[in-house]
N, CA, C and O atoms as a GROMACS GRO file, in nm:
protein
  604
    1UNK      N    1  -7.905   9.909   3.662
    1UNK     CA    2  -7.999  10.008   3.710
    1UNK      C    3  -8.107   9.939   3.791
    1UNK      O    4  -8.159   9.842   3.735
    2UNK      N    5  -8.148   9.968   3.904
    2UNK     CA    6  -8.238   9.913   3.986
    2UNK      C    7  -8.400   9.944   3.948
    2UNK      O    8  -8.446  10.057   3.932
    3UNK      N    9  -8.455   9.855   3.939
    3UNK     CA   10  -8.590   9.839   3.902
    3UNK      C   11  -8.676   9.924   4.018
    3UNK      O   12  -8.646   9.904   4.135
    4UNK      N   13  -8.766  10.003   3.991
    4UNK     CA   14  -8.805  10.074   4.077
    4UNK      C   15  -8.946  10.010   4.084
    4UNK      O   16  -9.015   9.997   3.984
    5UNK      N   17  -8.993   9.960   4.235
    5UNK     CA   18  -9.095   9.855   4.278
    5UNK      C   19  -9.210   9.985   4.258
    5UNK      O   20  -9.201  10.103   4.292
    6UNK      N   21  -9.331   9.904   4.185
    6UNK     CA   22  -9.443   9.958   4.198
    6UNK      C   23  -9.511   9.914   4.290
    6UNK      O   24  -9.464   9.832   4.369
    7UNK      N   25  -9.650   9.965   4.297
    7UNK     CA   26  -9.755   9.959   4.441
    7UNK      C   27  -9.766   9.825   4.394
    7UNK      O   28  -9.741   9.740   4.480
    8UNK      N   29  -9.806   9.768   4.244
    8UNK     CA   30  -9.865   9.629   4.262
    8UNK      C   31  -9.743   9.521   4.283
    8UNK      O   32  -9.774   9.409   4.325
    9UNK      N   33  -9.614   9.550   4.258
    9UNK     CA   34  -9.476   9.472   4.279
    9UNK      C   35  -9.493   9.493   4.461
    9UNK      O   36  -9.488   9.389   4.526
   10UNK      N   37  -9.509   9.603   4.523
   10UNK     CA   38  -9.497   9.580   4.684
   10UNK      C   39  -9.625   9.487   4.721
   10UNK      O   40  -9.602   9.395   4.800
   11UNK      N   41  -9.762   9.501   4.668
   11UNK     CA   42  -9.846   9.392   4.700
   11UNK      C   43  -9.846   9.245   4.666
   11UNK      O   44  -9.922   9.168   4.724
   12UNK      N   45  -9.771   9.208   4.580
   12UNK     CA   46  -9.728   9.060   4.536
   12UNK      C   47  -9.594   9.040   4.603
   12UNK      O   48  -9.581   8.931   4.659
   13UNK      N   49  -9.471   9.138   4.609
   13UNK     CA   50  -9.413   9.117   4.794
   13UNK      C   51  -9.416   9.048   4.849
   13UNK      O   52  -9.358   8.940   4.859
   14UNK      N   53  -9.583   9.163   4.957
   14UNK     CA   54  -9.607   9.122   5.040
   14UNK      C   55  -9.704   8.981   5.115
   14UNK      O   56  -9.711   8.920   5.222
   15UNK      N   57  -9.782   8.980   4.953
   15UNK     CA   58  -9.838   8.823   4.951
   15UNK      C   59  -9.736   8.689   4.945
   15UNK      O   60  -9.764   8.572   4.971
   16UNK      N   61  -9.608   8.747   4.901
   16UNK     CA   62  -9.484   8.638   4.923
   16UNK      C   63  -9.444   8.605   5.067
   16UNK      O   64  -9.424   8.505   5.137
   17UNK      N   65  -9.441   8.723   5.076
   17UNK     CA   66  -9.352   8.719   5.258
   17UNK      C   67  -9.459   8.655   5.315
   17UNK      O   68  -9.423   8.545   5.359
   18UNK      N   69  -9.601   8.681   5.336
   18UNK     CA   70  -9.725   8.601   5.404
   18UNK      C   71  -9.689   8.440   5.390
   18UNK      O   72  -9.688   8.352   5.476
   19UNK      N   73  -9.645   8.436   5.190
   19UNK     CA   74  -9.610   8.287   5.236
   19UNK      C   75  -9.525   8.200   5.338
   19UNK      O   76  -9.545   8.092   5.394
   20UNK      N   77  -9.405   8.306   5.339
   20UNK     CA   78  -9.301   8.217   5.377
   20UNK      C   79  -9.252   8.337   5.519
   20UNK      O   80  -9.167   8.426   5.525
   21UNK      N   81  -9.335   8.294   5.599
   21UNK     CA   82  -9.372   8.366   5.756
   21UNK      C   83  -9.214   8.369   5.846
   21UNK      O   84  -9.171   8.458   5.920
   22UNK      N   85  -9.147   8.231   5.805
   22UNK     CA   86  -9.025   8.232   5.896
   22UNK      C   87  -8.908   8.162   5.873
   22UNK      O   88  -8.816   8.127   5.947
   23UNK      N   89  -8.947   8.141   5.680
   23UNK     CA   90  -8.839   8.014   5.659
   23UNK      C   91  -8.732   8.109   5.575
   23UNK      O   92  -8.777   8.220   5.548
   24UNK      N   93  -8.609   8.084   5.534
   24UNK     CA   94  -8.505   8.160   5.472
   24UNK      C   95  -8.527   8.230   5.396
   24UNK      O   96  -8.458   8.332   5.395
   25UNK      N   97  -8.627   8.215   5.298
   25UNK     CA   98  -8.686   8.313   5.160
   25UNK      C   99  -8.724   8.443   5.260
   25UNK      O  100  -8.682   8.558   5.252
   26UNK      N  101  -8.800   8.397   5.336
   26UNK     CA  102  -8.908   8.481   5.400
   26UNK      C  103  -8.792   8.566   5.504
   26UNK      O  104  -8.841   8.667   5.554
   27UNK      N  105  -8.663   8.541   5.540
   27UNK     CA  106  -8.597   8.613   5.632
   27UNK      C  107  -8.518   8.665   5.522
   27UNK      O  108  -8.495   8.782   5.551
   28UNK      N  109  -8.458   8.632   5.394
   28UNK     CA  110  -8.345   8.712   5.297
   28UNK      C  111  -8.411   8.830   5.252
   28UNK      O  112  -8.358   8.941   5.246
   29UNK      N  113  -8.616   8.779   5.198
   29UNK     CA  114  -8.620   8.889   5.169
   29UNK      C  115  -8.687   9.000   5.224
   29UNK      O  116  -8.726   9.086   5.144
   30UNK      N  117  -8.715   9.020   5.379
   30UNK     CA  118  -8.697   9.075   5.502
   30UNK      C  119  -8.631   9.148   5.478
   30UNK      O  120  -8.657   9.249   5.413
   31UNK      N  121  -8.478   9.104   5.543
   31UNK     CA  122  -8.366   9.163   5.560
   31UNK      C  123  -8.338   9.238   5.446
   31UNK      O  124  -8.227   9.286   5.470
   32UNK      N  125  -8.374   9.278   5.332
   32UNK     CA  126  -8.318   9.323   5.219
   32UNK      C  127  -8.482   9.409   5.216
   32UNK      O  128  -8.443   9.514   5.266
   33UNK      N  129  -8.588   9.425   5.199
   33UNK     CA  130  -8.690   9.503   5.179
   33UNK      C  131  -8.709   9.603   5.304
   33UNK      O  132  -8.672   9.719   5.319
   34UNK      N  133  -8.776   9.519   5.383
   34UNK     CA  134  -8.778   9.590   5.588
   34UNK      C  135  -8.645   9.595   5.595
   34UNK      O  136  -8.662   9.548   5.482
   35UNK      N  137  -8.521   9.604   5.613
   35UNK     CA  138  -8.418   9.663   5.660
   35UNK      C  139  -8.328   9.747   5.612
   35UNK      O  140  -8.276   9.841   5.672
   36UNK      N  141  -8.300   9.695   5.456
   36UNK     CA  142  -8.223   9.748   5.369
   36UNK      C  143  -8.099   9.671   5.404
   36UNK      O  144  -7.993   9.718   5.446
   37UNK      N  145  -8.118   9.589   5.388
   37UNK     CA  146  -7.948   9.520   5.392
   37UNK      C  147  -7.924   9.441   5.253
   37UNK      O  148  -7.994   9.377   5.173
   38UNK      N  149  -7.789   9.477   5.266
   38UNK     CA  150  -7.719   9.426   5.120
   38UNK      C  151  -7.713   9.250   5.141
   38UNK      O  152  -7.717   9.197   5.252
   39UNK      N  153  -7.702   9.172   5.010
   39UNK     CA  154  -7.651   9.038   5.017
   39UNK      C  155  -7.566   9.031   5.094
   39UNK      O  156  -7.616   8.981   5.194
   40UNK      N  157  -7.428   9.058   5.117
   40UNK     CA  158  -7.314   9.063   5.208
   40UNK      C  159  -7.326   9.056   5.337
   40UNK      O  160  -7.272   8.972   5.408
   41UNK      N  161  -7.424   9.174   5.385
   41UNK     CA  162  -7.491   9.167   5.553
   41UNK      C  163  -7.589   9.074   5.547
   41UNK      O  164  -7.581   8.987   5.634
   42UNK      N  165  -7.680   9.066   5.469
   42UNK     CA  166  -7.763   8.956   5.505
   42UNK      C  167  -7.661   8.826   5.506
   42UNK      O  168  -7.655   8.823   5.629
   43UNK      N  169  -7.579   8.718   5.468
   43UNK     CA  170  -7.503   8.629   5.474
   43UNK      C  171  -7.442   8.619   5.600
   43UNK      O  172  -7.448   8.520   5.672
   44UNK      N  173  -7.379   8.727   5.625
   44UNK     CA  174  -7.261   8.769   5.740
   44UNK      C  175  -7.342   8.774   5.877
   44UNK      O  176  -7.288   8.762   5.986
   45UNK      N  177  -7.498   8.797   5.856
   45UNK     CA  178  -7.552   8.842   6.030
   45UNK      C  179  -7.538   8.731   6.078
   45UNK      O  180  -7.552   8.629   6.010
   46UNK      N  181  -7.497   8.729   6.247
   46UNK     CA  182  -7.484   8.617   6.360
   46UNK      C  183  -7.626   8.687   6.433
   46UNK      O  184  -7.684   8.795   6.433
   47UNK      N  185  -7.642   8.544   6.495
   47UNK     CA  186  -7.781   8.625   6.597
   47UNK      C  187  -7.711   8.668   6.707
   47UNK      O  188  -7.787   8.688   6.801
   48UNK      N  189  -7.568   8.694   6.740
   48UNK     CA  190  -7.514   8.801   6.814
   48UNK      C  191  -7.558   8.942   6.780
   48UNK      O  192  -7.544   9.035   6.859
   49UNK      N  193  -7.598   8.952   6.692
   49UNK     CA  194  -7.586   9.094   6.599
   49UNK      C  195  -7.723   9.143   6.608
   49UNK      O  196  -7.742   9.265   6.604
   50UNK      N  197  -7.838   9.046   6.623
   50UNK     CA  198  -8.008   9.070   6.639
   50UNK      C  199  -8.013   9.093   6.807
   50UNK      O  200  -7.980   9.011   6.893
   51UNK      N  201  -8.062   9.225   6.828
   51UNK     CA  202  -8.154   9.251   6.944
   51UNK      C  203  -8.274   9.269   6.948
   51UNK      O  204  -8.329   9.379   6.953
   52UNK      N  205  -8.333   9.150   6.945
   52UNK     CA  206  -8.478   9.180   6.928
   52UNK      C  207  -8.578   9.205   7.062
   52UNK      O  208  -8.700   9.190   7.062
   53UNK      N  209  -8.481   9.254   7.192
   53UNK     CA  210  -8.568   9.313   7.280
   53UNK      C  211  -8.576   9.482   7.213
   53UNK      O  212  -8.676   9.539   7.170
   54UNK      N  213  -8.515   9.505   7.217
   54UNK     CA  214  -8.449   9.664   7.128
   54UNK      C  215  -8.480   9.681   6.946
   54UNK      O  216  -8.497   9.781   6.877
   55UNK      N  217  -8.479   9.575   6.924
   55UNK     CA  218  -8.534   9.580   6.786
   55UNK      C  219  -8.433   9.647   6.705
   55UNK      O  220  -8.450   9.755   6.650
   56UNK      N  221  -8.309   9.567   6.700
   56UNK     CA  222  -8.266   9.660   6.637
   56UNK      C  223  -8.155   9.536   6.589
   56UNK      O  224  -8.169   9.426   6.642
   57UNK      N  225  -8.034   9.558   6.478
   57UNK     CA  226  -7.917   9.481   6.383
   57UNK      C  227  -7.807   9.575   6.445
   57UNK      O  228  -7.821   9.696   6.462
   58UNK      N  229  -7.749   9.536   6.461
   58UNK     CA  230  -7.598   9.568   6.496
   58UNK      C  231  -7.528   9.524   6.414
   58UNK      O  232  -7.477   9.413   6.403
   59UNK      N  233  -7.523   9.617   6.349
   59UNK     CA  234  -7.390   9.536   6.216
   59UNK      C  235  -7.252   9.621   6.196
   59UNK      O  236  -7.248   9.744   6.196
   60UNK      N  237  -7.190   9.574   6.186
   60UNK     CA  238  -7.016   9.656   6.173
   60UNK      C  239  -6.997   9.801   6.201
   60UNK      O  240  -6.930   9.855   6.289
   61UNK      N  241  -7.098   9.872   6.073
   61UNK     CA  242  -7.089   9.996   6.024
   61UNK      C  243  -7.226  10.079   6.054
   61UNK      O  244  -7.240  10.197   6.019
   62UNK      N  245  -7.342   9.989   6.136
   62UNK     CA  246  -7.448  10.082   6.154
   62UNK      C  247  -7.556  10.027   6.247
   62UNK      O  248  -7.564   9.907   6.220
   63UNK      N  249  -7.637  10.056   6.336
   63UNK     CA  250  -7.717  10.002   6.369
   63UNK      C  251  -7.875  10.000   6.272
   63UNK      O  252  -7.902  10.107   6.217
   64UNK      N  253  -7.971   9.886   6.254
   64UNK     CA  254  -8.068   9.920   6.182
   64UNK      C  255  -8.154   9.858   6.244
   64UNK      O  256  -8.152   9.740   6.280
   65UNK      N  257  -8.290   9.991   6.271
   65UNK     CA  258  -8.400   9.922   6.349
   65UNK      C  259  -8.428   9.798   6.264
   65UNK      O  260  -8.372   9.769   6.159
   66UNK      N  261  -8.543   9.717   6.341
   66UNK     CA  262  -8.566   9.607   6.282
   66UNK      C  263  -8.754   9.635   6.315
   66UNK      O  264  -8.806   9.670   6.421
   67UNK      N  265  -8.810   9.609   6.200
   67UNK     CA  266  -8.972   9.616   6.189
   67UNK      C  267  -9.009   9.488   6.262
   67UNK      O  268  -8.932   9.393   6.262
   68UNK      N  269  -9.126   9.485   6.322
   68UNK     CA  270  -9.188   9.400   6.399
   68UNK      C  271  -9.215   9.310   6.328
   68UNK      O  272  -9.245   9.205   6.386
   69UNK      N  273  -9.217   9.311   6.190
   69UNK     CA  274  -9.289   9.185   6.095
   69UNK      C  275  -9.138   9.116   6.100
   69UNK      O  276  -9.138   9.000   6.143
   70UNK      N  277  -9.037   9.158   6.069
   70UNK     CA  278  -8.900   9.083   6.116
   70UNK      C  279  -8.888   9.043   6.200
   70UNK      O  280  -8.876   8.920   6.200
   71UNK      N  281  -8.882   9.115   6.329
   71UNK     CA  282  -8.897   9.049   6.476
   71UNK      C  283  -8.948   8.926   6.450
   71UNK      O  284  -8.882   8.824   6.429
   72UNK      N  285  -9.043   8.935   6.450
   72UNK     CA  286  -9.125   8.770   6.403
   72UNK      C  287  -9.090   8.705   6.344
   72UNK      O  288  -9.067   8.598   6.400
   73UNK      N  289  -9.059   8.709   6.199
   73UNK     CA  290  -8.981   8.621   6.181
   73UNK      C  291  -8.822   8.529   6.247
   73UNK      O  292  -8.788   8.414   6.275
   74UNK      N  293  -8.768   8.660   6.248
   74UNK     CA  294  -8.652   8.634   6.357
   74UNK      C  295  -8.673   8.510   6.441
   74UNK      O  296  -8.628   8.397   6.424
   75UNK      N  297  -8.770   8.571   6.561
   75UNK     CA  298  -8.792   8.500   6.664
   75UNK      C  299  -8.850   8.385   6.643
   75UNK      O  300  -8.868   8.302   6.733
   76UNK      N  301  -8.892   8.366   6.503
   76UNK     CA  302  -8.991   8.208   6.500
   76UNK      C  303  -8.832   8.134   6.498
   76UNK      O  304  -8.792   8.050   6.578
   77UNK      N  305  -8.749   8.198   6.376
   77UNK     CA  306  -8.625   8.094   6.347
   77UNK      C  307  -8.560   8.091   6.442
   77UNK      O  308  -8.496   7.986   6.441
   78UNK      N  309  -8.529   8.174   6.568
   78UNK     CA  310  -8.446   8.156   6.661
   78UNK      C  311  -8.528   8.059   6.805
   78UNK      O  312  -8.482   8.024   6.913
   79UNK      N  313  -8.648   8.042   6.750
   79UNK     CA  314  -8.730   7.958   6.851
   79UNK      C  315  -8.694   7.796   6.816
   79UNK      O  316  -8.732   7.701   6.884
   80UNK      N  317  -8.626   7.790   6.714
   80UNK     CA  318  -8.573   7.663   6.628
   80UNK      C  319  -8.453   7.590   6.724
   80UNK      O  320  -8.418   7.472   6.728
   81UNK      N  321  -8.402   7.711   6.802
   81UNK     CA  322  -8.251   7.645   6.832
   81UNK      C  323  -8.081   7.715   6.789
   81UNK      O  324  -7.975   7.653   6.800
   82UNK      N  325  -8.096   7.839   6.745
   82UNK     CA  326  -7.975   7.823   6.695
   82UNK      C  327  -7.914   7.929   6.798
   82UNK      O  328  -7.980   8.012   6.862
   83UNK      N  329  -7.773   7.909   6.802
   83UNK     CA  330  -7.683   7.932   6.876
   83UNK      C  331  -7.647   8.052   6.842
   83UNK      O  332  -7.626   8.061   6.721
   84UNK      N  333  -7.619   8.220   6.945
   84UNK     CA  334  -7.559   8.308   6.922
   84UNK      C  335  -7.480   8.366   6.821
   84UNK      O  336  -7.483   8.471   6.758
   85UNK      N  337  -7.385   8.237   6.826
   85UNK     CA  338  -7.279   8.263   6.707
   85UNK      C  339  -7.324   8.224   6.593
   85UNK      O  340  -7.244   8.244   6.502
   86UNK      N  341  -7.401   8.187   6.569
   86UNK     CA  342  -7.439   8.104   6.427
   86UNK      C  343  -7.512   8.199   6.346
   86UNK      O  344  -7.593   8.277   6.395
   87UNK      N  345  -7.471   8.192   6.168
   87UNK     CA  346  -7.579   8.254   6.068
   87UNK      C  347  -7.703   8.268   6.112
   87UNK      O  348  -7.766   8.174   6.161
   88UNK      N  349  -7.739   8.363   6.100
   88UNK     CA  350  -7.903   8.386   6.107
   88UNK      C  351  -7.995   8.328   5.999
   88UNK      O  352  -8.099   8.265   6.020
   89UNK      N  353  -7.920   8.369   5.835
   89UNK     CA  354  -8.006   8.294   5.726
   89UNK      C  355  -7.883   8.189   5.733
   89UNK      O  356  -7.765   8.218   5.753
   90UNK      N  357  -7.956   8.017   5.703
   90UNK     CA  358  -7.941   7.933   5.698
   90UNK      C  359  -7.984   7.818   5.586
   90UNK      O  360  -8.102   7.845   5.608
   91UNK      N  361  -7.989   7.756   5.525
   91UNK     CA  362  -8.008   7.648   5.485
   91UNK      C  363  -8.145   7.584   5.558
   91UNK      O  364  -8.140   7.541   5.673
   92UNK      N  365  -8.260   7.584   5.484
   92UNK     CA  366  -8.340   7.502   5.590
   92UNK      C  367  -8.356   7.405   5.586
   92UNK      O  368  -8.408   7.352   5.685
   93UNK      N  369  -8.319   7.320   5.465
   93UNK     CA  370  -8.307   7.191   5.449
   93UNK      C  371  -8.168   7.146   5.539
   93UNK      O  372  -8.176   7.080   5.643
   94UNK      N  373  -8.053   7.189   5.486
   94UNK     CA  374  -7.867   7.164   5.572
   94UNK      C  375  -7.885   7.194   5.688
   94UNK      O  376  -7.868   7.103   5.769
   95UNK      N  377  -7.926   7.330   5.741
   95UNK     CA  378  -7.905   7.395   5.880
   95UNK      C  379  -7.780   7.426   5.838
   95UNK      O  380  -7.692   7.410   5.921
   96UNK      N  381  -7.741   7.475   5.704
   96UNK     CA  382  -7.612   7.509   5.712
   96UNK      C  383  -7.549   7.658   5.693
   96UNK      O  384  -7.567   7.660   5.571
   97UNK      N  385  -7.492   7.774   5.718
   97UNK     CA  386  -7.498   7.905   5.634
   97UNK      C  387  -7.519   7.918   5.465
   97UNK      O  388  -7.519   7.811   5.403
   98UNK      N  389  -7.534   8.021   5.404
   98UNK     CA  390  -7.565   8.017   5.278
   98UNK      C  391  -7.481   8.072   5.206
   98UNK      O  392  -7.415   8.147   5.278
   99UNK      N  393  -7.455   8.075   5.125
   99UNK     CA  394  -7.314   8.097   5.030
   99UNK      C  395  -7.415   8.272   4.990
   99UNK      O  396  -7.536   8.289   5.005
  100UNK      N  397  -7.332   8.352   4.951
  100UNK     CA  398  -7.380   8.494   4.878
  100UNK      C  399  -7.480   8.434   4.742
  100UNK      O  400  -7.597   8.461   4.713
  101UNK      N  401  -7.406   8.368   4.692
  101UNK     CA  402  -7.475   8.286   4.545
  101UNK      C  403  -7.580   8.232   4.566
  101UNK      O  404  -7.665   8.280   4.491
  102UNK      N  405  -7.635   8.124   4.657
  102UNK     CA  406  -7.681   8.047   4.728
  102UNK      C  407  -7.833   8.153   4.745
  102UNK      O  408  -7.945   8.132   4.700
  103UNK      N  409  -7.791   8.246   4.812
  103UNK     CA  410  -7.933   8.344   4.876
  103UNK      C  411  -7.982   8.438   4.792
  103UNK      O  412  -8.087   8.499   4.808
  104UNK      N  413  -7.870   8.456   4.661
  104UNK     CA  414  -7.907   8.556   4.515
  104UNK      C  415  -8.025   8.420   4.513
  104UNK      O  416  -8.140   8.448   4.547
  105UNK      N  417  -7.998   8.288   4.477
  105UNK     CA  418  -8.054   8.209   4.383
  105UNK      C  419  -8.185   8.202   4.449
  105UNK      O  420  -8.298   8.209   4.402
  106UNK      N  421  -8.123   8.180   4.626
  106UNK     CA  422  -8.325   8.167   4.677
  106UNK      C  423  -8.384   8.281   4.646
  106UNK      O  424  -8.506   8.277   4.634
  107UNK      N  425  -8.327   8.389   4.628
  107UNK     CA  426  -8.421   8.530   4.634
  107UNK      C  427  -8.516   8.525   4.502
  107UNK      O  428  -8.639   8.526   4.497
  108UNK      N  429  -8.418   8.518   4.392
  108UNK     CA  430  -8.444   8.500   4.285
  108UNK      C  431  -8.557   8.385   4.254
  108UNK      O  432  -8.625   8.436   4.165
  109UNK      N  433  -8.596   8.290   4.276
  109UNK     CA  434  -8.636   8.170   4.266
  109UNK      C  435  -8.729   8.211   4.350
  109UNK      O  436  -8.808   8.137   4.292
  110UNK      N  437  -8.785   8.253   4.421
  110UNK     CA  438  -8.886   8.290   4.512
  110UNK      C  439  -8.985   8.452   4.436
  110UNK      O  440  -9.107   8.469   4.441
  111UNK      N  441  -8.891   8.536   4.379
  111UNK     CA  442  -8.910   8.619   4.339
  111UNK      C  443  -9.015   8.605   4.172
  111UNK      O  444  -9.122   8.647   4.129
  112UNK      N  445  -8.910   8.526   4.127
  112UNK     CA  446  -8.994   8.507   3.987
  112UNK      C  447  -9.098   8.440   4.014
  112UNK      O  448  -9.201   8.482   3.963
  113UNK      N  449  -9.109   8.303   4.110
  113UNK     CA  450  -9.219   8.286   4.114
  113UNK      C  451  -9.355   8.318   4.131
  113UNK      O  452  -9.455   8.249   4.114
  114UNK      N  453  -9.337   8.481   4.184
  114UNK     CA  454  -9.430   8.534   4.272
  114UNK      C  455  -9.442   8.649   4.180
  114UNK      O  456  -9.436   8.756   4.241
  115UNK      N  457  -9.458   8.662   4.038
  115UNK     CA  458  -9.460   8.762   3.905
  115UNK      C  459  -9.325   8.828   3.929
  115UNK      O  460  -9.270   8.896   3.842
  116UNK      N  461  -9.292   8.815   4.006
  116UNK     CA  462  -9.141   8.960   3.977
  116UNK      C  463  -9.019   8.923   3.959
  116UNK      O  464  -8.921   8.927   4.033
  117UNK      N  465  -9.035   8.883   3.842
  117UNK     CA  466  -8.935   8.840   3.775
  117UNK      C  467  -8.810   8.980   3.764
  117UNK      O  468  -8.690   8.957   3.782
  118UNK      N  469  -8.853   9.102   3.737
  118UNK     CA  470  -8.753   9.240   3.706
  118UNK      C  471  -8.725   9.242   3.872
  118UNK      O  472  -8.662   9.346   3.887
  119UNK      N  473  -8.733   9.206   3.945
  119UNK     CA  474  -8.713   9.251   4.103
  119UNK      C  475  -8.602   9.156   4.180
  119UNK      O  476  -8.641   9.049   4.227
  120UNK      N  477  -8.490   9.186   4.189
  120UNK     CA  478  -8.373   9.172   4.301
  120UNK      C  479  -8.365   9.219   4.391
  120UNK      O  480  -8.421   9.323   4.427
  121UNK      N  481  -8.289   9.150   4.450
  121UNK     CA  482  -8.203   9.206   4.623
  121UNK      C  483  -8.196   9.339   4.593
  121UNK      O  484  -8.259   9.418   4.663
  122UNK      N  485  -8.116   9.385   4.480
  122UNK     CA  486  -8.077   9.544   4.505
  122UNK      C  487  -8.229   9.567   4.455
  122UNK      O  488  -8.282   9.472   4.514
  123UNK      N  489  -8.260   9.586   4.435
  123UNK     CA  490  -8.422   9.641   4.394
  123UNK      C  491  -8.495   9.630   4.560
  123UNK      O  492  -8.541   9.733   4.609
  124UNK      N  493  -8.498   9.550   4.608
  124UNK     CA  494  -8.544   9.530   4.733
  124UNK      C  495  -8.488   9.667   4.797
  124UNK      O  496  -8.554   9.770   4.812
  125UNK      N  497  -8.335   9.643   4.835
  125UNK     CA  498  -8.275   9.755   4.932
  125UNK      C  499  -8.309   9.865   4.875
  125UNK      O  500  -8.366   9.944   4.950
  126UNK      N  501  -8.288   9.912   4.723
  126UNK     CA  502  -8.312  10.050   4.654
  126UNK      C  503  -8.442  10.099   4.717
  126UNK      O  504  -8.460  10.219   4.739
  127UNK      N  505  -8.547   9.992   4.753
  127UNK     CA  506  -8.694  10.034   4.726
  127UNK      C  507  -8.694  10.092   4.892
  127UNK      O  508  -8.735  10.206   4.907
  128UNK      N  509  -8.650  10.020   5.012
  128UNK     CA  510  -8.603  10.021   5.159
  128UNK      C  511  -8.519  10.189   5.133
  128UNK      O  512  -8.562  10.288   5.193
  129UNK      N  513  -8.412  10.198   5.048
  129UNK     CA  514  -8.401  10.349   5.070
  129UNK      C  515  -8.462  10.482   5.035
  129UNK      O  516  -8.469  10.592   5.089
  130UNK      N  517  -8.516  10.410   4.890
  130UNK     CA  518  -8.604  10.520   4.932
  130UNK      C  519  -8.759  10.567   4.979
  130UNK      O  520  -8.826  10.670   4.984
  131UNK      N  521  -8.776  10.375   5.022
  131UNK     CA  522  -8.882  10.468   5.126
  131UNK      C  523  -8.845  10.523   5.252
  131UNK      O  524  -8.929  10.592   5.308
  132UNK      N  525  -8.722  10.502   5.313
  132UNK     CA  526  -8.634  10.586   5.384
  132UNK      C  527  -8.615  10.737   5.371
  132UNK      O  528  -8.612  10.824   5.457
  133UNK      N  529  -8.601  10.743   5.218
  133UNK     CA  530  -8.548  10.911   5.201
  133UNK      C  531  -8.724  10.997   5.207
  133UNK      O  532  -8.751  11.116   5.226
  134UNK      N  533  -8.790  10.915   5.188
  134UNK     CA  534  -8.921  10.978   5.180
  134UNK      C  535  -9.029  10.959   5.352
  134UNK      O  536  -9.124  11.035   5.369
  135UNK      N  537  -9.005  10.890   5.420
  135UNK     CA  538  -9.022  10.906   5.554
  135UNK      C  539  -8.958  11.032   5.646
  135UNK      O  540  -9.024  11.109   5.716
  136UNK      N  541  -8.799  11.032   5.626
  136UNK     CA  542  -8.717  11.061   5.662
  136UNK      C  543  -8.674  11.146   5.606
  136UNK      O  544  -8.726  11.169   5.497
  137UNK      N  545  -8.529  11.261   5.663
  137UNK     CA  546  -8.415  11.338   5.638
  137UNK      C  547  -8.340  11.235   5.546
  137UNK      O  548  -8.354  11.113   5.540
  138UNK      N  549  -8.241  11.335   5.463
  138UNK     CA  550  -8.177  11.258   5.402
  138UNK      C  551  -7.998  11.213   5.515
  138UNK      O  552  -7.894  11.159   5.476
  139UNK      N  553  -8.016  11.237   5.581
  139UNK     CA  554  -7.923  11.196   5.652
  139UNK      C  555  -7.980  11.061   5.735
  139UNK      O  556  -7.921  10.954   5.727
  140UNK      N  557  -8.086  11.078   5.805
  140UNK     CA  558  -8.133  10.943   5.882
  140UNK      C  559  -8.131  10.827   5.776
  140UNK      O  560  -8.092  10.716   5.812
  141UNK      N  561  -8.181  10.855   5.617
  141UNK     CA  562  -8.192  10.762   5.576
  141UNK      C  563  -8.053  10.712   5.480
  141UNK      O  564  -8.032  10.601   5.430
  142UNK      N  565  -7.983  10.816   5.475
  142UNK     CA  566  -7.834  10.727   5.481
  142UNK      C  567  -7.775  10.674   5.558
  142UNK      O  568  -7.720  10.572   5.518
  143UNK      N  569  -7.751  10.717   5.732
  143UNK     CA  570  -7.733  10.618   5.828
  143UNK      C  571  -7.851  10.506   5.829
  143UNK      O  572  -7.827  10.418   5.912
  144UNK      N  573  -7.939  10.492   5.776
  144UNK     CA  574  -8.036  10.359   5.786
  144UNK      C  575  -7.919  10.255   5.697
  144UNK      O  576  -7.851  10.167   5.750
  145UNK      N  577  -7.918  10.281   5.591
  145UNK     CA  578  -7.869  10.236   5.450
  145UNK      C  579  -7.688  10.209   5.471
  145UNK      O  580  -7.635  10.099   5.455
  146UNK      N  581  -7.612  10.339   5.512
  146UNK     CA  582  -7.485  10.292   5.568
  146UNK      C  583  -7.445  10.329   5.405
  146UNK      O  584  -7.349  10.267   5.359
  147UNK      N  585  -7.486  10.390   5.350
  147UNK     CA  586  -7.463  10.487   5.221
  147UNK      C  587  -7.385  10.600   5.302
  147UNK      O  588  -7.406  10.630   5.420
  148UNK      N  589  -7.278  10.664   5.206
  148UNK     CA  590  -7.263  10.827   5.229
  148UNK      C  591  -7.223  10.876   5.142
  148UNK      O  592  -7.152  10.808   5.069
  149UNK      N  593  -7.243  10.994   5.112
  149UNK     CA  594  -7.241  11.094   5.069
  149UNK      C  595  -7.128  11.175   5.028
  149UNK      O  596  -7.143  11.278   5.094
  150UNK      N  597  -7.018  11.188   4.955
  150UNK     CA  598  -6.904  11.271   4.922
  150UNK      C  599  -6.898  11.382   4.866
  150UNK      O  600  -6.961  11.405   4.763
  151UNK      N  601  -6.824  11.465   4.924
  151UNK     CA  602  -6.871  11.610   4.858
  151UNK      C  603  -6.724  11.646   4.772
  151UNK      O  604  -6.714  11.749   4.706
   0.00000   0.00000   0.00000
């Protein structure tokens, strides 16, 4: 069952992400809070897939804007050097892609340190949809999410 983020869990967050402005912690848990992307897409994105004139993820099954506080990050790590085809989250010590396991463990390890220990990836995306469903139609914010609906 997904832990449902309170106001003071989004303000200790967001004092995390301040820490880590452009390094892998700071882009996994981006991509999973500001975007709503699962472990799987976060691993799998190429910076083929980031348009950050357009602001937006191109991924398989959906396009997802991308928030300007991402942009930034993005663009600091892609100011690094890396090549089109290459992982977006990386290894910042290797420069190498990150295993699914690998980016649970940084999330995690970044997470507890920062009090939120009850708070995961899926807790992240859960929290991304539904501040989606509450901005939004419930249709925009299932095409955000790439969720659907069966009747």
């Amino acid at each position: 069952m997904a832990h449902e983020l309170t106001a003071r869990d989004a303000a200790a967050l967001e004092r995390l992400l301040a820490q880590h402005p452009d390094d892998a912690v700071g882009t996994v848990l981006r991509l999973a809070w500001g975007e709503g992307l699962t472990r799987e897409e976060i691993v799998r994105l190429t910076w083929d897939r980031v348009d950050l004139n357009a602001l937006v993820l191109r991924l398989p099954a959906r396009e997802v804007p991308l928030s300007e506080e991402s942009a930034r990050c993005l663009r600091a790590r892609l100011r690094r050097g890396a090549a089109p085809e290459t992982h977006v989250v990386r290894s910042d010590q290797r420069n190498a892609p990150l295993a699914p396991q690998s980016v649970s463990r940084l999330a995690r390890a970044a997470l507890d340190g920062a009090g939120l220990e009850a708070v995961g990836l899926r807790d992240l995306r859960a929290d991304f949809i539904r501040r989606a469903f509450a901005a939004h139609d419930w249709a925009h914010a299932l095409r955000l999410s790439g969720l659907s609906v069966t009747t």
